[in-house]
C-alpha positions as a Markdown table, in Angstrom:
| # | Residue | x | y | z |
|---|---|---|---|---|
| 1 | Unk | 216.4 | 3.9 | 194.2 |
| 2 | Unk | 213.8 | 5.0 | 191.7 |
| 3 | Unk | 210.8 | 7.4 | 192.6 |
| 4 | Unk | 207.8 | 6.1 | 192.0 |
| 5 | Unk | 205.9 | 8.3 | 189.5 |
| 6 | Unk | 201.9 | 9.2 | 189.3 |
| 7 | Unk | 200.3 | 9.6 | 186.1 |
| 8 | Unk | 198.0 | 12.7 | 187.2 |
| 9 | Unk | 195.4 | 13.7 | 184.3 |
| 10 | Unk | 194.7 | 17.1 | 185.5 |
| 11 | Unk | 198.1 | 18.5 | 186.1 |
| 12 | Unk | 200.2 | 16.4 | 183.8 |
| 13 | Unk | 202.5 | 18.2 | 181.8 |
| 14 | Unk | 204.7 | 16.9 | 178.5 |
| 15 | Unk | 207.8 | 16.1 | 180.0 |
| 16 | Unk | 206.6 | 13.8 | 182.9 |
| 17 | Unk | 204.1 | 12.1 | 180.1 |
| 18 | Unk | 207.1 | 11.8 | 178.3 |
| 19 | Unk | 209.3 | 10.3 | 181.4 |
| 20 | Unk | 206.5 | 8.0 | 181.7 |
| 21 | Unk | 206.1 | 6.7 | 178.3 |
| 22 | Unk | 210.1 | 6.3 | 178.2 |
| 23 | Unk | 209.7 | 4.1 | 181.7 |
| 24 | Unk | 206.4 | 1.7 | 180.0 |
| 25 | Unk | 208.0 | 1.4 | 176.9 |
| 26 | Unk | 211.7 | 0.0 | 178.0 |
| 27 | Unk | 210.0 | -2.2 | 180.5 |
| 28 | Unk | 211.5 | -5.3 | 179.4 |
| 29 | Unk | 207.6 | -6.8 | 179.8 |
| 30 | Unk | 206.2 | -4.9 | 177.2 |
| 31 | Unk | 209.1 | -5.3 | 174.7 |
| 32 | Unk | 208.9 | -9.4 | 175.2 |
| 33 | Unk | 205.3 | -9.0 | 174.6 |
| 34 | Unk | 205.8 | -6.4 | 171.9 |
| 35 | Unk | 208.1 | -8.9 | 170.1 |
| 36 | Unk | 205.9 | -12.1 | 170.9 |
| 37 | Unk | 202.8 | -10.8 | 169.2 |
| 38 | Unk | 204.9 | -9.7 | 166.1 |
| 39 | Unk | 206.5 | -13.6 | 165.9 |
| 40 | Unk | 202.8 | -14.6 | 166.4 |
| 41 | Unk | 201.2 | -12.3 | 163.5 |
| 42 | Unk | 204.5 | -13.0 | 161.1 |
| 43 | Unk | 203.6 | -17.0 | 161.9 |
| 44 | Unk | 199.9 | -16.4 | 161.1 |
| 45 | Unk | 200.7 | -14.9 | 158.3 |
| 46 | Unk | 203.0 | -17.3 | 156.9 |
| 47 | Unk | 200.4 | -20.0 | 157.5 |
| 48 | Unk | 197.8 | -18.3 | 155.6 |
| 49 | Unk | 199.9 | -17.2 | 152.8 |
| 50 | Unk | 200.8 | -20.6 | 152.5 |
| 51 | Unk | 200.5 | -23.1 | 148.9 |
| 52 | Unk | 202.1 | -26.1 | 148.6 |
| 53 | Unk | 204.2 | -26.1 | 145.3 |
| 54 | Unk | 202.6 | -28.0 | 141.8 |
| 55 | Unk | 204.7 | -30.8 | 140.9 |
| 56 | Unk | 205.9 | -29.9 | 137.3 |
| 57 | Unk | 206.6 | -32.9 | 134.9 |
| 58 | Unk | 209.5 | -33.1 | 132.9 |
| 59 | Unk | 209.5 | -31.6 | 129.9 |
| 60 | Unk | 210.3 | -33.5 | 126.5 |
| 61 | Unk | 213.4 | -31.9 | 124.5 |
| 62 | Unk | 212.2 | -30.1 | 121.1 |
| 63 | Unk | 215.4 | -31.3 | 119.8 |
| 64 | Unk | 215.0 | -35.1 | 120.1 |
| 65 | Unk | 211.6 | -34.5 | 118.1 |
| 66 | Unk | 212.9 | -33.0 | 115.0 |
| 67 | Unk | 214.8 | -36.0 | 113.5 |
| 68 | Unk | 211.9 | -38.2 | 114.0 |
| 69 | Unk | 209.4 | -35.5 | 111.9 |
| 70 | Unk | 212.2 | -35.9 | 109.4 |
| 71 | Unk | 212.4 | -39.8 | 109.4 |
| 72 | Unk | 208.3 | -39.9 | 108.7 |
| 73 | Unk | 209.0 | -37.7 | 105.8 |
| 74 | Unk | 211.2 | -39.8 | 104.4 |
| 75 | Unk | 209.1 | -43.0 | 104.8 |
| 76 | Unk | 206.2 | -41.2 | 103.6 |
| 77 | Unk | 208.5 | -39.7 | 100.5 |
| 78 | Unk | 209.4 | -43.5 | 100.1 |
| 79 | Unk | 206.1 | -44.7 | 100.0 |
| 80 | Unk | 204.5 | -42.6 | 97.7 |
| 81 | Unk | 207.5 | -43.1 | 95.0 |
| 82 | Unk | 206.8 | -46.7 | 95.8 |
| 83 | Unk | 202.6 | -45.9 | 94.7 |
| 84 | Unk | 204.1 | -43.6 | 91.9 |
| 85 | Unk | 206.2 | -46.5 | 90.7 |
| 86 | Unk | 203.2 | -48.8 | 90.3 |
């Protein structure tokens, strides 16, 4: 059976303010609500740190756009030996 122990202010000494804190602080209350606030806060936290992600578009191969540069050079090589011709 546990004695019950009196938090006196006046004649209070280090060890029975340390037997006390060691009593509060393994109280299985206080750790439940010790951990509930901290799932709370992180949950908060999350919600305002939030930002929904940007849709990216698909981007267009460089490759595939080379040979058709080099196919309007040619035309336009063509053409103006056509106009040269005339």
């Amino acid at each position: 059976m546990r004695s019950i122990i009196y938090a006196d202010k006046l004649f209070m000494n280090i060890h029975e303010f340390l037997r006390i804190l060691k009593l509060v602080l393994l109280n299985k209350y206080v750790i439940i609500a010790f951990c509930g606030v901290i799932l709370y806060l992180n949950f908060f936290g999350y919600i305002l740190n939030y930002t929904k992600k940007k849709k990216v578009a698909a981007k267009k191969k460089v490759v595939a756009a080379v040979p058709k540069e080099e196919k309007k050079e040619e035309k336009e090589s063509e053409t103006s030996d056509e106009a040269a011709e005339k």
